[in-house]
DOLUM-822246 format. One record per atom (N, C-alpha, C, O): residue in one letter; y, z, x. Coordinates in steps of 0.02 Angstrom, whole numbers, padded with zeros to 5 digits, always signed. Atoms other than C-alpha are relative to their C-alpha. Layout:
N
AYZX ...
This chain:
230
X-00060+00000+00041 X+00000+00000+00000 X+00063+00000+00043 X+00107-00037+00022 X-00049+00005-00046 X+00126+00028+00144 X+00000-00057+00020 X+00056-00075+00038 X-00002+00074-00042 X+00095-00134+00209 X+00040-00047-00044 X+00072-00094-00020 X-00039+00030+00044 X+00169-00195+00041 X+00067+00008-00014 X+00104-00032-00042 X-00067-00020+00007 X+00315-00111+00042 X+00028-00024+00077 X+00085-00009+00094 X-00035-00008-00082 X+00347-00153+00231 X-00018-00110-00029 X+00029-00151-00030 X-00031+00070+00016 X+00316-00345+00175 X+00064-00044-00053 X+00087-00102-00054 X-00048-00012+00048 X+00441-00309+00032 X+00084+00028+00043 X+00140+00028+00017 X-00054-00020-00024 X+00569-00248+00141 X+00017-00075+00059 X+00074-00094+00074 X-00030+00056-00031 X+00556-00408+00254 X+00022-00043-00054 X+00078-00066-00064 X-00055+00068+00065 X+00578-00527+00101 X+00064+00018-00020 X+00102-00022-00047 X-00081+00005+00023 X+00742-00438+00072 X+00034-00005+00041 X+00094-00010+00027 X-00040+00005-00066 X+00791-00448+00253 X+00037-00070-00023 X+00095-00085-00036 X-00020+00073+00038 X+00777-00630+00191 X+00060-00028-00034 X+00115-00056-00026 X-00054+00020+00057 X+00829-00645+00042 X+00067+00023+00002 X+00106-00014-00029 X-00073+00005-00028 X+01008-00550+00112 X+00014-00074+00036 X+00069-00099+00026 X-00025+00051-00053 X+01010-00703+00234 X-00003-00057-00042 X+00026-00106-00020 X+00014+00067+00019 X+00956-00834+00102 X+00068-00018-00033 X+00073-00076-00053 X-00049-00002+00059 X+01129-00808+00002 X+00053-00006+00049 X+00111-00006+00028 X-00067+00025-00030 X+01239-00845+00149 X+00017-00060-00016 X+00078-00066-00019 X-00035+00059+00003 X+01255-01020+00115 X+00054-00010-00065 X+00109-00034-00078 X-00040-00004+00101 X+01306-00998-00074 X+00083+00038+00030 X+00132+00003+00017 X-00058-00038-00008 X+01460-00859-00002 X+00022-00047+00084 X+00061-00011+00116 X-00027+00013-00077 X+01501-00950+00178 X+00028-00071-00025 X+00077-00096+00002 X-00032+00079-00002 X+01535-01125+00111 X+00054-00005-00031 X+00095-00047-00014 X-00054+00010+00025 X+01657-01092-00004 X+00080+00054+00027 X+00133+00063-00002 X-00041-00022-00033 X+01752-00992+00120 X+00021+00060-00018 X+00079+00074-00006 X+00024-00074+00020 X+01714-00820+00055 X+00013+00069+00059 X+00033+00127+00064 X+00014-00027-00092 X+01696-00760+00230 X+00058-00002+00031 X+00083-00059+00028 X-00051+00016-00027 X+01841-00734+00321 X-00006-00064+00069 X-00067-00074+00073 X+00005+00016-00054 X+01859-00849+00487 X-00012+00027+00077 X-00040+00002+00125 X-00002-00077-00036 X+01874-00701+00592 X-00105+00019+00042 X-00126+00042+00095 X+00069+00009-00026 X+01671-00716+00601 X-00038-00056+00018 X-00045-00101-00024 X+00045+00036-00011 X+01566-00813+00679 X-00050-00033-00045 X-00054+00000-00096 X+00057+00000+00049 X+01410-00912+00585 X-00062+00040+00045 X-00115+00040+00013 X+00064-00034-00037 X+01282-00818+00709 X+00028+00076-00008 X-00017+00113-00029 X-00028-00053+00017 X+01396-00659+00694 X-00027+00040-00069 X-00051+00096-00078 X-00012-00017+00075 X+01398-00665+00499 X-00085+00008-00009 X-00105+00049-00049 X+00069-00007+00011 X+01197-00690+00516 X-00033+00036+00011 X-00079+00050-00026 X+00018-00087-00012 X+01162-00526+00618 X+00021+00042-00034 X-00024+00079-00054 X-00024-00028+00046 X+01280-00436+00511 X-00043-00022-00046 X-00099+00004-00041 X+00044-00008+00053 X+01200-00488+00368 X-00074+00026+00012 X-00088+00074-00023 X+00030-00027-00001 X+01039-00461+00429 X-00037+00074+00004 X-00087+00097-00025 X-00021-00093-00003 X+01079-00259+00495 X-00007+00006-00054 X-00060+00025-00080 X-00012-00021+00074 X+01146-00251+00333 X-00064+00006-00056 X-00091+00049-00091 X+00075+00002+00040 X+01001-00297+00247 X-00066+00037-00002 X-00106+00049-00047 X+00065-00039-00047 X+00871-00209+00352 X+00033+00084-00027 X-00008+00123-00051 X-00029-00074+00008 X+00994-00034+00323 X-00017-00004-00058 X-00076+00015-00062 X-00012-00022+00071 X+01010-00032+00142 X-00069-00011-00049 X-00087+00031-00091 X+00055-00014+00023 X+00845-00106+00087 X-00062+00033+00037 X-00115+00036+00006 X+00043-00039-00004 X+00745-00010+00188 X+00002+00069-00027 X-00051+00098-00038 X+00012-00050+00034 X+00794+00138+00117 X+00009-00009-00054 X+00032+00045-00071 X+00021+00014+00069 X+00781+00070-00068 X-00083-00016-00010 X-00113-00009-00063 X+00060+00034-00027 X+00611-00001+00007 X-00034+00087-00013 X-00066+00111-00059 X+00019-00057-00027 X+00580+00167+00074 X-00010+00075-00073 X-00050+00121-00069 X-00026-00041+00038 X+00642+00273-00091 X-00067-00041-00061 X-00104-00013-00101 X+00040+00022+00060 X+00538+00166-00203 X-00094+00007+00022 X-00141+00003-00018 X+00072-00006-00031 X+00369+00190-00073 X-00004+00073-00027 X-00058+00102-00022 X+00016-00117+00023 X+00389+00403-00144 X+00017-00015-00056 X-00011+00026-00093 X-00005-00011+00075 X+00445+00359-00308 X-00048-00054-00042 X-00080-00002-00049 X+00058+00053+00020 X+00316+00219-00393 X-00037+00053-00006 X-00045+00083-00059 X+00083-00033+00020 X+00162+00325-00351 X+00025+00079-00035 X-00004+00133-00027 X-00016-00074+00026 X+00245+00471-00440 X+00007-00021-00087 X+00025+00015-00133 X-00002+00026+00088 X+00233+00359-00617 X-00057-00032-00020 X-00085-00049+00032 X+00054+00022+00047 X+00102+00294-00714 X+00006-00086+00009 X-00029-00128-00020 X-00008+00083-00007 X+00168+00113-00652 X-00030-00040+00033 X-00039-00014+00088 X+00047+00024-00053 X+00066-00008-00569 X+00025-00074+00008 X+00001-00126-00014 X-00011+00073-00016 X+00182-00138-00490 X-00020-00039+00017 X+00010-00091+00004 X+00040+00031-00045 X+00057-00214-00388 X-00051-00020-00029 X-00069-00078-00019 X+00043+00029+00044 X-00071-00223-00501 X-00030-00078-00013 X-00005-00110-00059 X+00001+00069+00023 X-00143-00393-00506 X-00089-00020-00003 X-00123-00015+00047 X+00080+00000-00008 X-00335-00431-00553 X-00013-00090-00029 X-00071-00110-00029 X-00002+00074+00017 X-00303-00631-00615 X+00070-00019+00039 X+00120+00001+00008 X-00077+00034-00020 X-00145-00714-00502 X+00019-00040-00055 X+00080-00041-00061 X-00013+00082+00043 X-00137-00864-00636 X+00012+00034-00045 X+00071+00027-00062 X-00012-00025+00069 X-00159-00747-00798 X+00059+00042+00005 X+00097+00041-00043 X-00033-00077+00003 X-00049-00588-00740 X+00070-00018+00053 X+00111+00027+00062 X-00079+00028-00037 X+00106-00683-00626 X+00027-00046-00002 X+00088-00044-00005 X-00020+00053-00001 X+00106-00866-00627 X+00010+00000-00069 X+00068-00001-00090 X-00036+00038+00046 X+00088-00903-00796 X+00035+00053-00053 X+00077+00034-00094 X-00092-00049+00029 X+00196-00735-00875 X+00056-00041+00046 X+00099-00064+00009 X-00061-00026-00044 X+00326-00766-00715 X+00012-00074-00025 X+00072-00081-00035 X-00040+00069+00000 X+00343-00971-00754 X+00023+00010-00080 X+00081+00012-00099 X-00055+00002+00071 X+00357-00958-00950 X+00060+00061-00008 X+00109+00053-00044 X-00037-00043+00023 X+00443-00801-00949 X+00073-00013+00047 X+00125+00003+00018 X-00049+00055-00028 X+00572-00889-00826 X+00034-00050-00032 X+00095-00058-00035 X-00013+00077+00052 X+00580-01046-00929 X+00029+00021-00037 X+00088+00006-00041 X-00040-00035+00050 X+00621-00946-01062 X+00087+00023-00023 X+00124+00013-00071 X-00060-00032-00022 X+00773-00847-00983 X+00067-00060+00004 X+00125-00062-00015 X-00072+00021-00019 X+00847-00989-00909 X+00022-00043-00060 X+00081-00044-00078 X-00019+00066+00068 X+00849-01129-01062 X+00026+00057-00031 X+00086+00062-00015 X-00025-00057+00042 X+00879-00962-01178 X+00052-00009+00013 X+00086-00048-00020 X-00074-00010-00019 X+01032-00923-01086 X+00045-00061+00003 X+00103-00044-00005 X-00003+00039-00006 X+01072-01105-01065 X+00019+00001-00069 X+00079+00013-00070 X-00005+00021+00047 X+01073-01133-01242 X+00043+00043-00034 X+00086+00016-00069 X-00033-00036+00040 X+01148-00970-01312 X+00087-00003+00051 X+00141+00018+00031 X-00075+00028-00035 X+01301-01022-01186 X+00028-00049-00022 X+00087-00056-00038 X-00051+00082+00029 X+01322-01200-01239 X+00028+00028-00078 X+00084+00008-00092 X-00026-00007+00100 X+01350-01129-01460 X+00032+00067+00011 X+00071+00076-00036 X-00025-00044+00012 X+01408-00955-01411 X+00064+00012+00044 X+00113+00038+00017 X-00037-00013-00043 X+01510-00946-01257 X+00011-00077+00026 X-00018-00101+00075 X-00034+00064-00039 X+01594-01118-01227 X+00060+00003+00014 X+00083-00051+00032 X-00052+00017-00035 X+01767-01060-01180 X+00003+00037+00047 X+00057+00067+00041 X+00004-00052-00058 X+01738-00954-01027 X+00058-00030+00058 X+00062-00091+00063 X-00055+00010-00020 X+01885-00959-00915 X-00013+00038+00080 X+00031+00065+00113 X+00013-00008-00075 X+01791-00920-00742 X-00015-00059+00020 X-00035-00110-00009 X+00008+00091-00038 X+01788-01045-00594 X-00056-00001-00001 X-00085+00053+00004 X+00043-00003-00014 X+01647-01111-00589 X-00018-00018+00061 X+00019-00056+00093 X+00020+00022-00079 X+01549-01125-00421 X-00090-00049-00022 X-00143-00027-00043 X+00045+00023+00006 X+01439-01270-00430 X-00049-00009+00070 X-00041-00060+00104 X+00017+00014-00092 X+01342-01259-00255 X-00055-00043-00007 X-00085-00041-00061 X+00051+00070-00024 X+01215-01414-00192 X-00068+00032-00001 X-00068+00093+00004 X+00049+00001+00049 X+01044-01409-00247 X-00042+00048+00057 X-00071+00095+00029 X+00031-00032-00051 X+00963-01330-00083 X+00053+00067+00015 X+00023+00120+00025 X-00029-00080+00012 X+01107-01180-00078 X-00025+00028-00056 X-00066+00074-00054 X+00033-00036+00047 X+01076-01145-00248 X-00088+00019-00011 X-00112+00057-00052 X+00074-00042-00004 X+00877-01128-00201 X+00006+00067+00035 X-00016+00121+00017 X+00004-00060-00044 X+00906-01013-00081 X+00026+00031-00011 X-00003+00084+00003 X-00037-00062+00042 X+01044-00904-00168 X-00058+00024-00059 X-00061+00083-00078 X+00068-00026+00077 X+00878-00900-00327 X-00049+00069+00048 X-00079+00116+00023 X+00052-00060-00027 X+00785-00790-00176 X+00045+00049-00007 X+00009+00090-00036 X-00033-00054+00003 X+00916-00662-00182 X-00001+00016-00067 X-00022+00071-00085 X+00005-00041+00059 X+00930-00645-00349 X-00095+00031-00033 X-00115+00077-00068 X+00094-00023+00044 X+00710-00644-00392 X+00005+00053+00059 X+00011+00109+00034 X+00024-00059-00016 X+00689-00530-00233 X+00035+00048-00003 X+00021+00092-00044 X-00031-00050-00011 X+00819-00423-00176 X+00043+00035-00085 X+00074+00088-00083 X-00026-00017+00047 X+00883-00397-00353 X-00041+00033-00056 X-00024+00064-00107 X+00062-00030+00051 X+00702-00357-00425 X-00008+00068+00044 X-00026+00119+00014 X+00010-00031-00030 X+00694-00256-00287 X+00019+00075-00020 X-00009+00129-00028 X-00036-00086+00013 X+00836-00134-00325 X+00004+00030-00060 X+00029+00085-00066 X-00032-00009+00059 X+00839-00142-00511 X-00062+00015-00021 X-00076+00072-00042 X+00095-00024+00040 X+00641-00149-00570 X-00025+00055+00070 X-00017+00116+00068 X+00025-00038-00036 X+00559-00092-00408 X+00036+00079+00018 X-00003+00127+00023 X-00033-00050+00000 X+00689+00047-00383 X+00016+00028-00054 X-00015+00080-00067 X-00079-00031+00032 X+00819+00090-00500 X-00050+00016-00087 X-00040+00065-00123 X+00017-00019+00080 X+00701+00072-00681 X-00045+00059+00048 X-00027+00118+00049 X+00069-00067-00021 X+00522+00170-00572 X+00060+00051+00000 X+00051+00099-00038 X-00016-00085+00027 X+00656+00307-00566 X+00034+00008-00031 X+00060+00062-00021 X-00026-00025+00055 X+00744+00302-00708 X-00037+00003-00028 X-00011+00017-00082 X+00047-00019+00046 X+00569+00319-00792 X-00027+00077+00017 X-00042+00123-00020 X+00025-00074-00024 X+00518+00461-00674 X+00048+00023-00032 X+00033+00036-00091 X-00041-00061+00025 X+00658+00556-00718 X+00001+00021-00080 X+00013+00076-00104 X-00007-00012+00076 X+00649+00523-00909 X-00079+00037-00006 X-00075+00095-00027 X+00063-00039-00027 X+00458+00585-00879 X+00014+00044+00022 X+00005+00072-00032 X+00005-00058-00032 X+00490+00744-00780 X+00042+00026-00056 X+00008+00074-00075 X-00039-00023+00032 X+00634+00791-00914 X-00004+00019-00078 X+00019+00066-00111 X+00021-00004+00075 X+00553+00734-01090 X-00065-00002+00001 X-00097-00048+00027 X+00067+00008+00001 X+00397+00778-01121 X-00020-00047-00064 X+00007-00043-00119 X+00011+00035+00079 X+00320+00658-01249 X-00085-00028+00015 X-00123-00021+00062 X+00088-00006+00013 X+00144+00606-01305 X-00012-00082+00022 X+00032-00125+00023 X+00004+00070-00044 X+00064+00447-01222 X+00007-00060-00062 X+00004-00121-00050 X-00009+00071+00059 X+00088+00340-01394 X+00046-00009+00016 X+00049-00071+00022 X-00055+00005-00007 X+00257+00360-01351 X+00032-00053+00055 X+00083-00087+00054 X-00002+00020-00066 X+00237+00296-01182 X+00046-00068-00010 X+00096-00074+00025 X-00052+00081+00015 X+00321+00105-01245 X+00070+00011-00013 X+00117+00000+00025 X-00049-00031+00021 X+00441+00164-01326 X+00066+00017+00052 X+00125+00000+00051 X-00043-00058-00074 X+00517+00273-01163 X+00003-00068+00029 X+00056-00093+00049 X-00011+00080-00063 X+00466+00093-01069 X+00070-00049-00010 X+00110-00068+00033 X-00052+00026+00033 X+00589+00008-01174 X+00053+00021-00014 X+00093-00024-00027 X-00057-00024-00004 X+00723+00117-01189 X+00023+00001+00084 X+00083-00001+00098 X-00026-00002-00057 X+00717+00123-00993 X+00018-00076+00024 X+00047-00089+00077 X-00013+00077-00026 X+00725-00080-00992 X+00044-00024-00014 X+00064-00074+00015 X-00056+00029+00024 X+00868-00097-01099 X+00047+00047+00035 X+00099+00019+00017 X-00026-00046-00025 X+00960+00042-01006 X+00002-00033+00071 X+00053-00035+00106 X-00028+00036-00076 X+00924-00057-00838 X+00031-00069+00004 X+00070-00095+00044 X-00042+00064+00008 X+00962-00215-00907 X+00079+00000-00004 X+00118-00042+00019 X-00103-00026-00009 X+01156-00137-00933 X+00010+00000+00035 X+00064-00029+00040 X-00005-00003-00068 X+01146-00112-00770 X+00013-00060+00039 X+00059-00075+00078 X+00005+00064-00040 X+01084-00278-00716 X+00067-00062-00011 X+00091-00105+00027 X-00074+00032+00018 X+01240-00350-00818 X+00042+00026+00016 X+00090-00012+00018 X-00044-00025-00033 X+01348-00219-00745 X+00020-00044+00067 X+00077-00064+00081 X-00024-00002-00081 X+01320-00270-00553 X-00004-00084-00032 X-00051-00113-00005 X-00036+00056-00003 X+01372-00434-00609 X+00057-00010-00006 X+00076-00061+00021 X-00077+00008+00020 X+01552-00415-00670 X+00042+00003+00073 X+00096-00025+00071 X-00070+00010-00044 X+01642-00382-00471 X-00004-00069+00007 X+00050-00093+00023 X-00002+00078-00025 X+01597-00568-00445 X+00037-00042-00039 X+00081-00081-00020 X-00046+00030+00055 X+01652-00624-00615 X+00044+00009+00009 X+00078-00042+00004 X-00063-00015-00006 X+01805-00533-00578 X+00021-00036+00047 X+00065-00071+00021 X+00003+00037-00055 X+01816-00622-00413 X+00028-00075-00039 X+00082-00105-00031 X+00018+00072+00007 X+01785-00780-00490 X+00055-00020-00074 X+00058-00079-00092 X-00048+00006+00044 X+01922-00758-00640 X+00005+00028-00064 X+00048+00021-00107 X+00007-00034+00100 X+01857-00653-00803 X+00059+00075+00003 X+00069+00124+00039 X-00073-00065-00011 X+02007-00532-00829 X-00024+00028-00075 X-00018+00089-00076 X-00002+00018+00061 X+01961-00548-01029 X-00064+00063-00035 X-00115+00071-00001 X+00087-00013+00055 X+01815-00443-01168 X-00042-00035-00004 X-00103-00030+00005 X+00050+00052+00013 X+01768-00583-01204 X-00039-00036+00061 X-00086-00071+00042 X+00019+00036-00036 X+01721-00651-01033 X-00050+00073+00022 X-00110+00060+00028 X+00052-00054-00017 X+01639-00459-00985 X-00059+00018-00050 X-00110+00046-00029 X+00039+00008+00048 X+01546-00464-01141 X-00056-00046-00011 X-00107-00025-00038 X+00023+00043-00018 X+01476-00637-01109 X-00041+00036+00056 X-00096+00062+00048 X+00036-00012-00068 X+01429-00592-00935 X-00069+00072-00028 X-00129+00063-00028 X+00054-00053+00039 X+01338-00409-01019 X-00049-00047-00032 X-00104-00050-00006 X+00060+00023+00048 X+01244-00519-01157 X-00027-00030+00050 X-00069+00006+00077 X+00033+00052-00018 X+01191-00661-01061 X-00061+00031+00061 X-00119+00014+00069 X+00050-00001-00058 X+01123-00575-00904 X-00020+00064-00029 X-00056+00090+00014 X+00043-00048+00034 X+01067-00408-01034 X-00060-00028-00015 X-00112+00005-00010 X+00065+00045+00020 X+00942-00562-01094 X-00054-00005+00056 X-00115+00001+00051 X+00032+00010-00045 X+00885-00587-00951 X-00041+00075+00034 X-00088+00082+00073 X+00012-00075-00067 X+00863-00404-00875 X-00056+00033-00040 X-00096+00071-00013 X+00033-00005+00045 X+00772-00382-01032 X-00074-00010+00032 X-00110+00031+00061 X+00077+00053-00007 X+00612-00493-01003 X+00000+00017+00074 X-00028+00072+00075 X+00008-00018-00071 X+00614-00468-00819 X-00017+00071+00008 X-00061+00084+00049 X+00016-00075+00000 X+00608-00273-00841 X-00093-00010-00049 X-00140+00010-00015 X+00025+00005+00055 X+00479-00305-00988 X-00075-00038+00051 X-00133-00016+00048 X+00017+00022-00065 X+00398-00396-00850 X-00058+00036+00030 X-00119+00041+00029 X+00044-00049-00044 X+00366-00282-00742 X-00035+00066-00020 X-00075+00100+00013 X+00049-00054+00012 X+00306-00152-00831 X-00068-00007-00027 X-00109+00039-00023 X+00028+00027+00052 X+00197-00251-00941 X-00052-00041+00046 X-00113-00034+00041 X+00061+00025-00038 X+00113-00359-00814 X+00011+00035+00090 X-00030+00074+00115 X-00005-00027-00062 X+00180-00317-00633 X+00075-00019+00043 X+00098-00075+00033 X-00023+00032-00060 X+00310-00329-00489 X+00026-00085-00005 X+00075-00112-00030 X-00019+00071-00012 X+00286-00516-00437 X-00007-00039-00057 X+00017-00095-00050 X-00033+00016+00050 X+00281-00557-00611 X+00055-00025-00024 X+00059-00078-00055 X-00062-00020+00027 X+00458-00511-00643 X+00028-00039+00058 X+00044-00094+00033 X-00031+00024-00055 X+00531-00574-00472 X-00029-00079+00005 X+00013-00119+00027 X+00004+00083+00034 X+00424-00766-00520 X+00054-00016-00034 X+00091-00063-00022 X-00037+00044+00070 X+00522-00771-00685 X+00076-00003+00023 X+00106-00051-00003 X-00072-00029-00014 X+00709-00702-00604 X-00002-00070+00028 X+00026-00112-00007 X-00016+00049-00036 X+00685-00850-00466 X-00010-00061-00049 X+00034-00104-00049 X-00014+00077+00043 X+00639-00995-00597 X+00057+00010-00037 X+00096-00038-00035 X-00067+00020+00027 X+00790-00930-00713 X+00045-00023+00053 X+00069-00080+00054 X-00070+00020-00047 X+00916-00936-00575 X-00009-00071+00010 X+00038-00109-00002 X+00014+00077-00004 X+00831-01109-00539 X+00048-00025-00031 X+00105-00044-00017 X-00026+00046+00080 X+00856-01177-00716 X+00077+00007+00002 X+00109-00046+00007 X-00040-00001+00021 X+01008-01107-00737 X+00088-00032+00060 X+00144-00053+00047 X-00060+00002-00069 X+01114-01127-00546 X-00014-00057+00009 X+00035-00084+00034 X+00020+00045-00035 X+01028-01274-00508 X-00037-00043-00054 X-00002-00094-00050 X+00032+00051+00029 X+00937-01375-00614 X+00039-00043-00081 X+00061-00099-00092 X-00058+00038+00056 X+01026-01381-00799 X+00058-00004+00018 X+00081-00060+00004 X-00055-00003-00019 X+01201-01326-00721 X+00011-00037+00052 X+00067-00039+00078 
């Protein structure tokens, strides 16, 4: 099991490094750095912060009833949940954008078809990483150590902790939006629904089938949605 979490902490070394191109091209970055500079930095960076989310989630997991890893069919229990439940997200969101949210008043950043692959690893790993693998396993421990409740219940608690991280997952999206021009309700509201949909099924995901499940379906939405329909 350590060996998984220590291959989980290199894919986010990664996936920090895969998302430079998406923030360096459009001049995000000051000049001030180097591109070999900005690539050690990022990498440090990456290595500091997810190893101890890496590290925090290797003592908290086996302290829940969760079994991210879990996998006894690859095809039944990751590929084909993580591709439809992907497919899903991104056309979903795709579609409830074009009839619900067509006047959004952020720039858009359309980046070239090979940045936007490699910005999709940051969001399926390092973002499943901190939000399912971390941030829900202990916001369930804690609702567990605090409420006692009877194992029928057990869904119930799952689901209140998925829509509770999904707020989340639409939270740590708004400094960028802001960045990028939403000053508005209506544009923070958008940004909440659209990526609440998403944080949804991806949480739902992982509790339900596993882990690489949830981190399949994250990287085909971002696909669909950064790169393929957009």
């Amino acid at each position: 099991m350590k060996k998984t979490y220590l291959w989980i902490w290199g894919l986010c070394i990664l996936g920090s490094l895969s998302v430079l191109p998406y923030i360096y091209a459009p001049g995000i970055v000051g000049p001030e750095l180097t591109l070999w500079q900005l690539v050690l930095f990022t990498a440090l960076q990456g290595a500091f912060i997810y190893g101890i989310v890496v590290g925090l989630s290797y003592v908290i997991v086996p302290r829940t009833d969760l079994q991210p890893f879990h996998v006894e069919d690859v095809v039944k229990s990751v590929l084909f949940p993580g591709l439809i439940g992907g497919a899903a997200v991104g056309v979903g969101i795709s579609i409830l954008e074009g009839i619900f949210f067509t006047g959004t008043q952020l720039e858009v950043v359309r980046p070239s078809m090979w940045v936007g692959l490699l910005a999709s690893l940051f969001g399926a790993i390092n973002e499943e990483v901190l939000l399912r693998l971390f941030f829900f396993s202990l916001l369930y421990l804690l609702i567990c150590k605090l409420v006692r409740f009877e194992p029928r219940h057990r869904k119930f608690v799952l689901w209140i902790v998925t829509f509770l991280v999904a707020l989340f997952f639409g939270l740590g999206h708004l400094p960028a939006a802001f960045r990028l021009g939403a000053s508005s309700g209506y544009e923070v509201g958008r940004i909440l629904f659209l990526n609440g949909v998403a944080g949804v099924v991806f949480g739902w995901l992982y509790w339900s089938r596993n882990f690489w499940a949830a981190v399949l379906a994250h990287f085909v939405a971002d696909l669909l949605i950064h790169v393929i329909i957009n």
